[in-house]
C-alpha positions in Angstrom: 22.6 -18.9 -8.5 23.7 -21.1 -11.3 21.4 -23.8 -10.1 18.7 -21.6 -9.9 19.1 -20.8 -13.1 19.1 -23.8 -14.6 16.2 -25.2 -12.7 14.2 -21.7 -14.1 15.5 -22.4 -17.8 13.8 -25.8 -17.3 10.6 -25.1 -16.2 8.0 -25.3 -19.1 6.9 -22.0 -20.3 3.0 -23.2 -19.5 4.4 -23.8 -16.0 5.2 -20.4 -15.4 2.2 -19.1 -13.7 1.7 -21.9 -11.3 5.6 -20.9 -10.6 5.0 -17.5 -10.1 2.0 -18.4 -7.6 4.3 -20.8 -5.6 6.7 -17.9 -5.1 4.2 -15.5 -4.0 2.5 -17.8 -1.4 6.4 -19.1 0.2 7.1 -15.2 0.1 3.6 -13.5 1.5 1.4 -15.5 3.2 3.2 -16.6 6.3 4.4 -13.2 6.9 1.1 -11.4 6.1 -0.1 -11.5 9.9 3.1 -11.3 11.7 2.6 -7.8 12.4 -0.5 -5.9 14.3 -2.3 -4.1 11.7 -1.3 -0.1 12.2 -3.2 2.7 13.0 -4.5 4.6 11.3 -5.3 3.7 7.8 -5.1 -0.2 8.1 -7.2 -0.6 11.1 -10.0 2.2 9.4 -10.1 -0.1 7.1 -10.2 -3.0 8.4 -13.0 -1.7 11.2 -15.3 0.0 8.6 -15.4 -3.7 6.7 -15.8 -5.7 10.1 -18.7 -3.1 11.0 -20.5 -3.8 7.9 -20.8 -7.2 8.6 -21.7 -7.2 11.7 -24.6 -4.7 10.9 -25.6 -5.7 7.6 -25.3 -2.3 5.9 -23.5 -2.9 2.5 -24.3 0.4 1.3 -23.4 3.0 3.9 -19.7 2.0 5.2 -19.5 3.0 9.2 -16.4 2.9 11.3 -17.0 2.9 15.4 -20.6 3.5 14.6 -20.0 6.5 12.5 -21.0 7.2 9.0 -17.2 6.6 7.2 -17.9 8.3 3.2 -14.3 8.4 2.6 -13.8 5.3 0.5 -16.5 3.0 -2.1 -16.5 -0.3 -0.1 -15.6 -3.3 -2.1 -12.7 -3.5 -0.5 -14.4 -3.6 2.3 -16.7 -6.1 0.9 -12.8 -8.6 -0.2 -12.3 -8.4 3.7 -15.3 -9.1 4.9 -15.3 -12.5 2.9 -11.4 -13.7 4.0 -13.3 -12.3 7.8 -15.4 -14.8 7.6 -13.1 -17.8 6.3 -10.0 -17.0 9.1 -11.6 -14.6 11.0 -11.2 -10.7 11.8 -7.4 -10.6 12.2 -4.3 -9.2 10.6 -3.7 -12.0 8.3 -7.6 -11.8 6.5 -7.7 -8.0 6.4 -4.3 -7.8 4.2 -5.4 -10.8 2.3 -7.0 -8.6 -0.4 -4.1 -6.6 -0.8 -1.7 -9.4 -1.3 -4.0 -11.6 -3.6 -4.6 -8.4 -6.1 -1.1 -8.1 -6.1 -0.3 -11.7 -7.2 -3.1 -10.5 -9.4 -1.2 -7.6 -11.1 1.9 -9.6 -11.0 -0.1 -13.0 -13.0 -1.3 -9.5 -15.6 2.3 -8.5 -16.2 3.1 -11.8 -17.2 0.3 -12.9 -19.1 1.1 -8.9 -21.3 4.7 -9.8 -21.4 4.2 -13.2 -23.0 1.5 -12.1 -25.3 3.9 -9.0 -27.1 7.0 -11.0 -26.6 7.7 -14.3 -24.9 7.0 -16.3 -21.6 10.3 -15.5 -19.9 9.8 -11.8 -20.8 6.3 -12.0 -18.8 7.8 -14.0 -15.9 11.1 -11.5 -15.9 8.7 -8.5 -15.8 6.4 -10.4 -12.8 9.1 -11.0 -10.7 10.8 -7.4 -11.2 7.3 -6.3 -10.0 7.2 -8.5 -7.1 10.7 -7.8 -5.9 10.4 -4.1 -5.4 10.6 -2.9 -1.6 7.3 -0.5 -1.7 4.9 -3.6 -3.7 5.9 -6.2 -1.1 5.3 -3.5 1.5 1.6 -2.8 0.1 1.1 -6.6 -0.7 1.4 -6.8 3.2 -1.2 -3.7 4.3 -4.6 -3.5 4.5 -5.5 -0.5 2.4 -7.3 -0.4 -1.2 -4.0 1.0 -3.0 -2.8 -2.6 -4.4 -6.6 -3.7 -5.7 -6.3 0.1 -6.9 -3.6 -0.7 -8.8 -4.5 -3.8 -10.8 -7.3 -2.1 -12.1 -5.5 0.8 -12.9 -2.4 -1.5 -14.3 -5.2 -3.8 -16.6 -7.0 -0.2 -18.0 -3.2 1.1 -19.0 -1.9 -2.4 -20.6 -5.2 -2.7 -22.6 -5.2 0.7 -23.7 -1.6 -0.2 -25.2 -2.4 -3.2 -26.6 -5.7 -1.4 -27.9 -2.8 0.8 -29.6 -0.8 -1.8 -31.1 -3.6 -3.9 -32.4 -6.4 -2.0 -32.8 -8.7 -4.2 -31.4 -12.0 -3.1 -30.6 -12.4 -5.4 -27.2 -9.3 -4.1 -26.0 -10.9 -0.4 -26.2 -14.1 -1.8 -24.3 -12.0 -3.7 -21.5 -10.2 -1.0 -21.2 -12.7 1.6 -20.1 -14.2 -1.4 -18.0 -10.8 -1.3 -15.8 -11.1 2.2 -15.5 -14.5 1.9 -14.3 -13.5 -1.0 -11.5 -10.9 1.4 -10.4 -13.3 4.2 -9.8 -15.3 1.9 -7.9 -12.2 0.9 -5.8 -10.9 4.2 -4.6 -13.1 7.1 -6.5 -12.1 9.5 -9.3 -8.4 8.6 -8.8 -9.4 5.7 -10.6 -10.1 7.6 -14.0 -7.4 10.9 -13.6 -4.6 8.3 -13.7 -5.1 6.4 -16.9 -6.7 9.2 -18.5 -3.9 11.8 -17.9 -1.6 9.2 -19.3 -3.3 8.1 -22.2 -4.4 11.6 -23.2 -0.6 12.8 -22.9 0.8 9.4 -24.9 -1.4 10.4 -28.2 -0.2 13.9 -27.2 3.5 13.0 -28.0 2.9 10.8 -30.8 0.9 13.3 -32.4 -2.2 10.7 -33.5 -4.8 12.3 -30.8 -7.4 13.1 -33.1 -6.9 10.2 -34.9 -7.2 8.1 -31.8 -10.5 10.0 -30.5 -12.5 9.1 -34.0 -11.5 5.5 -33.2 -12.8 4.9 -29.6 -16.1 3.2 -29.9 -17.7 5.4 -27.5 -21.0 4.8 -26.9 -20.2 0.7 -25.5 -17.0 2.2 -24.0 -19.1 4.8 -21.8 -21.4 2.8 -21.1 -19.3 0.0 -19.6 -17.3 2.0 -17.9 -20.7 3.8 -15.9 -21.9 0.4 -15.0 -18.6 -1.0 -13.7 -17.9 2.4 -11.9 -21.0 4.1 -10.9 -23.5 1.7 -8.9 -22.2 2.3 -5.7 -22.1 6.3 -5.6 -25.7 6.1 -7.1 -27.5 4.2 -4.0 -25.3 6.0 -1.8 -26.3 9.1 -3.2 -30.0 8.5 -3.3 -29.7 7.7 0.6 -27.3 10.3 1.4 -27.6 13.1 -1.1 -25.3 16.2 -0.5 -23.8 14.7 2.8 -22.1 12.3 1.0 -21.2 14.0 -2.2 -19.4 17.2 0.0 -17.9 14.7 2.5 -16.9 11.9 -0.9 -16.1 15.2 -3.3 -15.3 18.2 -1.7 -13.5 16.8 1.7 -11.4 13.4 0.2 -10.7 13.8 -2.9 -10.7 18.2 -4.0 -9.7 18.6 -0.3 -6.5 16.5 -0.5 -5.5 18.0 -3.9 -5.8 21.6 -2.4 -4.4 21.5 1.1 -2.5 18.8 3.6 -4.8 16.7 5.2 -4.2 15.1 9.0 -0.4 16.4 8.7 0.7 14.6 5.7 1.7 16.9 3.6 5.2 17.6 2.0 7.4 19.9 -0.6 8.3 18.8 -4.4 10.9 16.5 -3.5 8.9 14.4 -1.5 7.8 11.3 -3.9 11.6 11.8 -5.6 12.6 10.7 -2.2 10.0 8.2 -1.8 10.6 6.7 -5.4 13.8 6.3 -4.3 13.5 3.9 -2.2 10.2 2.0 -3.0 11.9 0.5 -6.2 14.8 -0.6 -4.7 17.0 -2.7 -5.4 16.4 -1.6 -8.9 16.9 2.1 -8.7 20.4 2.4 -10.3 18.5 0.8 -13.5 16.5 4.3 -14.0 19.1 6.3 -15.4 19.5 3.9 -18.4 15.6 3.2 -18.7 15.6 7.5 -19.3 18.2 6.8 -22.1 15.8 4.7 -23.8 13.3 7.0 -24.5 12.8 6.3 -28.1 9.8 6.5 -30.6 11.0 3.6 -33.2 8.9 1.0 -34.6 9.8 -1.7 -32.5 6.7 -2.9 -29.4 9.3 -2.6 -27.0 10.7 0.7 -27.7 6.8 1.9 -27.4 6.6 -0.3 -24.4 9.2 1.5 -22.2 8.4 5.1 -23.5 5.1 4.4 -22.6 5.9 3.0 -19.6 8.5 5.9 -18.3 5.5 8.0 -19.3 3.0 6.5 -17.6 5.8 6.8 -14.4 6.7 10.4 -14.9 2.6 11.2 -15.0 2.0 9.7 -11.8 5.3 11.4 -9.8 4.2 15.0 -11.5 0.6 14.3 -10.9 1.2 13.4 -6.9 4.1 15.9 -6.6 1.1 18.3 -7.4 -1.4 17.1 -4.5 -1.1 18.9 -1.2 -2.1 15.6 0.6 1.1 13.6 0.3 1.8 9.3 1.4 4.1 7.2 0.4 1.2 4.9 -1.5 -0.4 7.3 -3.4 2.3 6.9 -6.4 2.0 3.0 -6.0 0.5 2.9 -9.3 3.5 3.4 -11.4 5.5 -0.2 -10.1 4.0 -2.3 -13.0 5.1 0.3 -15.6 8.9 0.7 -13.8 8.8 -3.4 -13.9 7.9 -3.9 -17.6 10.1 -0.9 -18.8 13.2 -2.8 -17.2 11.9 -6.1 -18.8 12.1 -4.6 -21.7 15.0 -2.8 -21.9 16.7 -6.5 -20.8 14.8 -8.8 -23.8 15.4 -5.6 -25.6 19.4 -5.4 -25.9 21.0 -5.3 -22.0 23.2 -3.0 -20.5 26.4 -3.0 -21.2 27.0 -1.5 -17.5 25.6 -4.5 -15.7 28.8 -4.6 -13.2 28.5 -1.0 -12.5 25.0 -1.3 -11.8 25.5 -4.1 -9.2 28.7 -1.9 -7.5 26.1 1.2 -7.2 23.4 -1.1 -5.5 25.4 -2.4 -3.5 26.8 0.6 -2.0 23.2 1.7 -1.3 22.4 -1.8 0.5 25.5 -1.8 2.5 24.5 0.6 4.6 20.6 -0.9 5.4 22.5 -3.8 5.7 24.5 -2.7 8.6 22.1 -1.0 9.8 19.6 -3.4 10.5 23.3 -6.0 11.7 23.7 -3.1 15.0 20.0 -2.4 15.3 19.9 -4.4 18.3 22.3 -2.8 20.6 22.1 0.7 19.3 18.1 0.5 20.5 18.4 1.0 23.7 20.4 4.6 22.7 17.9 5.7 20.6 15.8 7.5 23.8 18.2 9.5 24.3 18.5 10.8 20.4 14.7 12.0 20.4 12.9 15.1 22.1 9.4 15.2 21.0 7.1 13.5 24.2 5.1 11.0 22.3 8.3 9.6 20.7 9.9 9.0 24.3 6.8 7.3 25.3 6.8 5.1 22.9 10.6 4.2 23.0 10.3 3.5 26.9 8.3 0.7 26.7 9.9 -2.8 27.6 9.7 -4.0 24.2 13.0 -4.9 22.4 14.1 -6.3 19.3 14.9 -9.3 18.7 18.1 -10.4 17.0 16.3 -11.7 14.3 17.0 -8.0 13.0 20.4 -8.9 13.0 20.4 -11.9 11.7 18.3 -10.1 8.5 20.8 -7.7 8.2 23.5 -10.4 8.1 21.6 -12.4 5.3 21.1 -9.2 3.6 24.5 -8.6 3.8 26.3 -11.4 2.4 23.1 -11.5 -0.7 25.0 -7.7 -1.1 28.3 -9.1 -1.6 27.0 -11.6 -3.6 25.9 -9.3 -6.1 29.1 -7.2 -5.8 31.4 -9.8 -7.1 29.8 -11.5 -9.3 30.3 -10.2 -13.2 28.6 -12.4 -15.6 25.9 -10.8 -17.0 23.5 -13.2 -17.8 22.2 -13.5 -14.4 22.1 -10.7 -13.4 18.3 -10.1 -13.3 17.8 -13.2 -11.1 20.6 -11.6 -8.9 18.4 -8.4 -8.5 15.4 -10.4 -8.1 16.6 -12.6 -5.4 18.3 -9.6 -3.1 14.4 -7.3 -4.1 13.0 -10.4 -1.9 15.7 -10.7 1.1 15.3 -7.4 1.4 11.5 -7.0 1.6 12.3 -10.4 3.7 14.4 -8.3 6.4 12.5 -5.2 6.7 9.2 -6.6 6.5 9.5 -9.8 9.2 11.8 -8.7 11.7 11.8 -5.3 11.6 7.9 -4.8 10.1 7.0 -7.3 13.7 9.0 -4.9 15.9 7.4 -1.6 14.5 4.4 -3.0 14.7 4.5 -4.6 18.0 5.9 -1.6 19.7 3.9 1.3 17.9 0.1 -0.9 18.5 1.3 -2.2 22.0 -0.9 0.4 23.9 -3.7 0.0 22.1 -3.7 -3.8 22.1 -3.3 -3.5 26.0 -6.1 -0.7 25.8 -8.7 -3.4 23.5 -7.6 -6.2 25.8 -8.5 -4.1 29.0 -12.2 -2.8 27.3 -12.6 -6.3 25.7 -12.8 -7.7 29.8 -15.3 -4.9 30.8 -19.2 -5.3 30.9 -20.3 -4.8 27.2 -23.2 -2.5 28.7 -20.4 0.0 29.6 -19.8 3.0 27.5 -16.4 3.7 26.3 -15.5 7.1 25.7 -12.2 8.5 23.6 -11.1 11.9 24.7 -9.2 13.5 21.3 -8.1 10.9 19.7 -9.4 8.1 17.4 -7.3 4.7 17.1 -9.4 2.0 15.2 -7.3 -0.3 16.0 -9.4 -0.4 19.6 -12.4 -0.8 18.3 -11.1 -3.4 16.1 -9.8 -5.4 18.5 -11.9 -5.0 21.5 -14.9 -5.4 19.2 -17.1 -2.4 20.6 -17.1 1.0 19.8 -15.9 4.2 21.6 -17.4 7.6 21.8 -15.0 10.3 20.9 -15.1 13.7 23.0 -13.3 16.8 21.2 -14.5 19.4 23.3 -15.4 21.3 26.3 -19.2 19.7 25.6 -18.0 16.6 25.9 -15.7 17.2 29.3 -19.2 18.1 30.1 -20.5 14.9 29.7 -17.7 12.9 30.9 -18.4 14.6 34.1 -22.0 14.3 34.3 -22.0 10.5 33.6 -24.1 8.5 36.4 -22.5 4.9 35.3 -19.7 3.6 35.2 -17.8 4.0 32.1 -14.2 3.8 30.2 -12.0 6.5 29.0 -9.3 6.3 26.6 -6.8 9.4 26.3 -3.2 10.3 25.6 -0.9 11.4 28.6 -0.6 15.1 27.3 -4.7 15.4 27.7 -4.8 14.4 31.4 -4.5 18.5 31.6 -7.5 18.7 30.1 -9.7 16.2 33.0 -7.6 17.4 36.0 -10.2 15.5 38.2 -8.6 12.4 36.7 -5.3 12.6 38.0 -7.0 11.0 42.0 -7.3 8.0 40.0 -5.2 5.2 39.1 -5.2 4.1 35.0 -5.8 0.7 34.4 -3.3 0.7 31.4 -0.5 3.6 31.5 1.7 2.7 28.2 3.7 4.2 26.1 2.0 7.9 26.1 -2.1 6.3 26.5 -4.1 5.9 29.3 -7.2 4.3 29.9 -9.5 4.7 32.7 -12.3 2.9 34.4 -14.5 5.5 36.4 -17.0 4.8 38.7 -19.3 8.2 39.7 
């Protein structure tokens, strides 16, 4: 650690960046496409971009061949580019993800070093990168890290807007906000909004602060950075679009749970929890800080616990509930620590690494026995589609074990060591093994074992004539479609039995176990691929 030190206290501040980069690429990019990409959101995703380049439609995003109005498509538009460089795998569809957060990460240095000092900036980067929930997002093909930056560069002008009172810093401001609309819809504008709004609130300057926006250049760019899309969409599309875009994704997932994910008001407490780890015992003295004193970084962290505490209320609020939604507030929990470090530091350092560890120590050993408690696990579960899924003949490896180990020992590193001024590369350091475990080892196994149907299923359809029609009977995985590179037709209802049974070619059919009651006539056949709780079908009339 010492040597690590030393060799960081050496590097020239100018250096930094290019430092920063290096540690990103050792600690992402080999691992990006380790795992299968997951159903449902990351392979949605991923489908809708690879169908809009195989069709040419860059307006109207489709996913298996149906109109998909749920998200703007630039993303989309960031995957199709790395599908074209390396192809339509795991590894180009999470590149966007991970390069926007190197992206956020190079913003919270270049802030940091602008209001205080280069190591401040690289301190508050590598507290960003190190927490569990960004290196799990920084891995995951899904808009919410490219959301973020956007959202992240709109807040951190806004504050330097503050500070300064520089009129640029207004306009790019409002420009940020506008990007982020065009990333993942209104979301994009509550956020900052709700935060900024509520700041001058508190500080009791709103008024003030309203005269001084220059808000005919501000509007103005934010419209052209955030409203393109929607406009050609809606002149194509009209209502269709604005109920499905409007009323359906965004009022609908405020008002009630959509697709089962809901939860109650402790939810994203519980979720918080652990997506900041290792560097959740630091909130209680961040809360203490709450200050309003003249000095940048006192604004800076009650800003920043702000800016937190608006997102949590916000999302605790929403019906629709995911671990992601509140991903948003990481660069403000990494910059309020780096400031309350540069600042004056703790003067409870040891107790801080004593209560982190205790939380580790049990993930720790956890992931040490995972290998041989496994195979118990069936016998611990009850609900059908669980079972299935367990009783494959897929097993982890004792590279799980070997994580836990390393995870361990980086624990009782930080346990017994006391001198403070090290401390912040010590939390660093154990943020990455820990991602390191969970995500390679472990992330493979989930993965492999939860997509291991479906890549049989793709595999199976991918050998059939592409003339065939595939139907889905009550279900939707993308990750079929993704792989097998044709689309499905999906049957919900006693219309569509209908015209399973009516078919005069030969055809495929995709379904889960429990629906086999459903298409009795199916059970004289034998599936092609029967695993873990799918079947597929091949039937000839």
């Amino acid at each position: 650690m010492k040597a690590l030190h030393a060799y960081m206290s050496n590097i020239p501040s100018q250096h930094y960046a290019w430092y920063l980069f290096v540690i990103w690429a050792i600690l992402t990019l080999p691992s990006l496409g380790l795992a299968p990409l997951f159903d449902y959101d990351e392979t949605i995703y991923a489908q809708t971009a690879a169908d809009m380049m195989h069709l040419g439609e860059w307006i109207v995003p489709t996913a298996n061949g149906t109109q998909f109005f749920e998200k703007p498509p630039f993303t989309y538009y960031m995957m199709d580019v790395c599908f074209t460089i390396f192809g339509e795998n795991a590894f180009a569809a999470r590149l966007p993800s991970a390069i926007f957060t190197l992206f956020t990460a190079l913003l919270l240095f270049r802030f940091g070093r602008n209001i205080h000092s280069p190591k401040f900036g690289i301190a508050a980067a590598f507290i960003f990168l190190s927490m569990l929930e960004v290196g799990i997002l920084g891995h995951a093909a899904i808009l919410d890290a490219v959301l973020n930056f956007f959202i992240a560069a709109c807040l951190i002008n806004y504050f330097l807007w503050i500070q300064n009172h520089e009129k640029h810093l207004a306009l790019w401001c409002a420009a940020m906000m506008g990007a982020a609309v065009s990333i993942k819809g209104p979301v994009g504008a509550v956020v900052p909004v709700l935060i900024m709004l509520l700041d001058r609130i508190i500080v009791g300057n709103l008024k003030q602060t309203l005269r001084n926006i220059p808000w005919l250049p501000a509007l103005l760019l934010f419209f052209i950075c955030a409203t393109p899309w929607y406009l050609m969409i809606w002149v194509q599309h009209g209502s269709s679009f604005l109920y499905e875009f409007i009323v359906v994704q965004n009022i609908g997932r405020a008002m009630n749970p959509m697709q089962g994910h809901g939860g109650g008001w402790h939810y994203y407490l519980v979720v918080f929890a652990i997506s900041v780890l290792p560097w959740l015992m630091w909130m209680p003295m961040l809360i203490q800080r709450w200050k309003r004193h003249s000095d940048t970084l006192d604004h800076l962290i009650r800003f920043s616990l702000l800016w937190s505490a608006v997102v949590l209320v916000l999302f605790s609020f929403a019906q629709t509930k995911l671990p992601h939604y509140i991903s948003s507030l990481y660069p403000a929990i990494a910059l309020a620590i780096a400031a309350m470090w540069f600042q004056r530091k703790p003067n409870r350092v040891f107790t801080l690494q004593i209560a982190t560890s205790i939380i580790l120590t049990p993930i720790s050993i956890a992931l040490i026995v995972f290998p041989w408690v496994y195979p118990e696990i069936i016998h611990w579960v009850h609900h059908p589609r669980a079972i299935a899924v367990l009783s494959q003949p897929i097993q982890p490896s004792a590279w799980i074990a070997i994580g836990g180990i390393i995870l361990l020992i980086s624990n009782l590193y930080l346990w017994f060591r006391k001198d403070i001024s090290h401390t912040l590369h010590r939390f660093i350091i154990i943020g990455f093994v820990l991602q390191s475990v969970l995500l390679i080892p472990l992330g493979s196994f989930a993965g492999k074992l939860a997509q291991a149907p479906q890549t049989r299923i793709a595999h199976t359809i991918s050998q059939l004539p592409h003339d065939m029609n595939i139907y889905s009977y009550n279900l939707n995985f993308p990750s079929i479609s993704f792989q097998a590179k044709r689309p499905y037709h999906i049957i919900l209802n006693q219309k569509g039995q209908h015209t399973l049974q009516t078919e005069k070619h030969s055809y495929g059919l995709i379904l889960r176990t429990e629906s086999l009651e459903d298409l009795p006539w199916l059970k004289q056949l034998k599936p092609m691929v029967n695993q873990g709780g799918f079947l597929f079908y091949q039937v000839n009339p």
